[in-house]
C-alpha positions in Angstrom: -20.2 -15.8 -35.5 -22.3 -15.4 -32.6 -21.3 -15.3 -28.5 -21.9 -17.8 -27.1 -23.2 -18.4 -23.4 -21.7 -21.0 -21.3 -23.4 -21.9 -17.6 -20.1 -21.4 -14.8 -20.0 -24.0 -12.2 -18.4 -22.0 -9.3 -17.4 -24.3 -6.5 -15.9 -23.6 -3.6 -12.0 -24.4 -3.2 -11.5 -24.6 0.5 -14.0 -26.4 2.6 -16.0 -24.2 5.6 -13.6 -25.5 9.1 -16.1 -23.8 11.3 -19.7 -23.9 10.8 -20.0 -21.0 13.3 -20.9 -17.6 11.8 -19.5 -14.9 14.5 -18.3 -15.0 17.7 -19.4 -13.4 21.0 -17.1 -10.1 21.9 -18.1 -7.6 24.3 -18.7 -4.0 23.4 -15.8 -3.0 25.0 -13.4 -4.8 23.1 -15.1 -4.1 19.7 -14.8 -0.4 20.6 -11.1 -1.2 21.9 -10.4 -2.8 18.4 -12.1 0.0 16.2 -10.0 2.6 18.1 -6.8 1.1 17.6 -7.9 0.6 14.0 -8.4 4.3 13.6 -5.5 5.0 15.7 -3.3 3.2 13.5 -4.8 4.2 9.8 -4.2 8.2 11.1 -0.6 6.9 12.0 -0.6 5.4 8.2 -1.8 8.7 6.9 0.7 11.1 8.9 3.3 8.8 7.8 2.3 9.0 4.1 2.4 13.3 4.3 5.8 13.3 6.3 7.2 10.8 3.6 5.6 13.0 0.8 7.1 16.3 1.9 10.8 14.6 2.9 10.3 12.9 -0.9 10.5 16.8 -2.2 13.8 16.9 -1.2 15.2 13.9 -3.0 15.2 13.8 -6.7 16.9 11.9 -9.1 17.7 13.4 -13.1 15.5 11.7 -15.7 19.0 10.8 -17.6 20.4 8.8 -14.2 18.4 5.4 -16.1 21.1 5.3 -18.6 23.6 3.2 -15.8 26.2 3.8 -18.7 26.3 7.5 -18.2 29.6 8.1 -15.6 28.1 11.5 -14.0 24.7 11.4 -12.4 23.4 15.0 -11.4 21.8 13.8 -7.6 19.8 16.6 -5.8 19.8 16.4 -2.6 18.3 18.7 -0.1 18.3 21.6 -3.1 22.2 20.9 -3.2 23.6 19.7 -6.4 26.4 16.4 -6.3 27.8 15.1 -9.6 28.5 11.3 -8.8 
């Protein structure tokens, strides 16, 4: 049994609303735009370290899946609580 090849036929599945291709912005806003882009992916990124050390304090026992199980061991803030 061999591959066999087939010829795809990829059409579009939305129609083009505009034909224009980009739109006139001054280099003040674009530099405006970029900032606040930056601005906000370093506020992503400060949040992602502050929620990675605060998620150090927080752990859950492998054994607390088994919802059966009436004690949980739950550390929290490297104190131990038995639920």
């Amino acid at each position: 049994m061999s591959i066999k090849r087939v010829k795809l036929n990829y059409q579009p599945v939305a129609e083009r609303t505009s034909n224009e291709i980009a739109f006139v912005v001054s280099k003040e806003h674009l530099n405006a735009v970029n900032n606040s882009i930056r601005n906000k992916l370093e506020r992503n990124k400060e949040e992602r370290i502050q929620s990675s050390k605060s998620a150090k304090d927080y752990h859950i026992s492998s054994h607390c899946s088994d919802v059966s199980s009436p004690k949980t061991l739950v550390k929290i803030k490297n104190k131990n609580i038995n639920l």
